[in-house]
C-alpha positions in Angstrom: 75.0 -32.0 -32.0 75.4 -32.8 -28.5 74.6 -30.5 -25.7 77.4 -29.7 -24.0 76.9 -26.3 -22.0 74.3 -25.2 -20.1 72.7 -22.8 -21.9 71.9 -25.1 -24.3 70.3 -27.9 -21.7 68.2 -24.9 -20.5 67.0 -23.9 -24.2 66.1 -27.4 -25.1 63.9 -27.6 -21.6 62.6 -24.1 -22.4 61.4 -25.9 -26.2 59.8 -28.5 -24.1 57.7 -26.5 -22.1 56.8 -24.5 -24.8 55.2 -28.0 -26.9 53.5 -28.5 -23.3 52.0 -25.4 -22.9 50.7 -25.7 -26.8 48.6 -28.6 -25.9 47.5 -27.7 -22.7 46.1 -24.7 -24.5 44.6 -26.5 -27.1 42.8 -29.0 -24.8 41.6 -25.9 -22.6 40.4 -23.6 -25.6 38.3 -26.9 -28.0 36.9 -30.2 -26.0 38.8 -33.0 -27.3 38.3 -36.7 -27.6 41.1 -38.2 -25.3 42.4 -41.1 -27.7 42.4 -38.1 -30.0 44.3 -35.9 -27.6 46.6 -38.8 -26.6 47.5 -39.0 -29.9 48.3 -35.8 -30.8 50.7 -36.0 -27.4 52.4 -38.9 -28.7 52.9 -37.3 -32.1 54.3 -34.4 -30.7 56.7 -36.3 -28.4 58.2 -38.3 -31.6 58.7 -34.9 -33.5 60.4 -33.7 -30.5 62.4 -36.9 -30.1 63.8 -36.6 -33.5 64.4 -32.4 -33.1 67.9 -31.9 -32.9 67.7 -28.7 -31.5 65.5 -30.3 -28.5 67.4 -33.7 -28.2 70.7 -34.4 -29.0 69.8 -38.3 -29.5 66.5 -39.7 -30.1 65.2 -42.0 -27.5 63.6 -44.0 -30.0 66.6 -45.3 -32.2 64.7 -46.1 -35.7 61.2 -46.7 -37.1 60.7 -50.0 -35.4 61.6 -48.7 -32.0 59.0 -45.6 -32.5 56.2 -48.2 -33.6 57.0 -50.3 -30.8 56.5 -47.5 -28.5 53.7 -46.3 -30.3 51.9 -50.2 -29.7 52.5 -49.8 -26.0 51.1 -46.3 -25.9 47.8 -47.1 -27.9 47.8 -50.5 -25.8 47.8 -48.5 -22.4 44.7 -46.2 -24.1 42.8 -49.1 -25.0 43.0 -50.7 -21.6 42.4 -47.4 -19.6 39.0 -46.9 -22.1 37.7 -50.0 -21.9 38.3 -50.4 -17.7 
């Protein structure tokens, strides 16, 4: 369903900041590996890609677009861990 009004943009921004403010919690409340943590952030953001009710289309369009972004994500964390 697309958004059209803007109620609706606001509600999908208010679901985002909600997911953000669940992992900042968790990270603040347990210590956390950061690939681990990264992870979980990525995970998150591909559930909330493919929400309706938070985006109208998904950014990634497909399995092989997710798992492409997914390569570039755990190709970043391996460079910034082994730097």
């Amino acid at each position: 369903m697309p958004i059209l009004g803007n109620n609706q943009i606001k509600s999908s921004h208010v679901l985002e900041q909600q997911h953000i403010n669940l992992l900042v919690a968790q990270i603040r409340t347990a210590p956390m590996d950061p690939i681990l943590f990264w992870n979980q952030v990525m995970l998150h953001a591909c559930g909330n890609d493919y929400d309706p009710s938070i985006a109208s289309v998904p950014d990634q369009d497909g399995p092989g677009a997710t798992a492409r972004a997914f390569g570039i994500i755990h190709g970043a964390m391996h460079d910034s861990m082994i730097v």
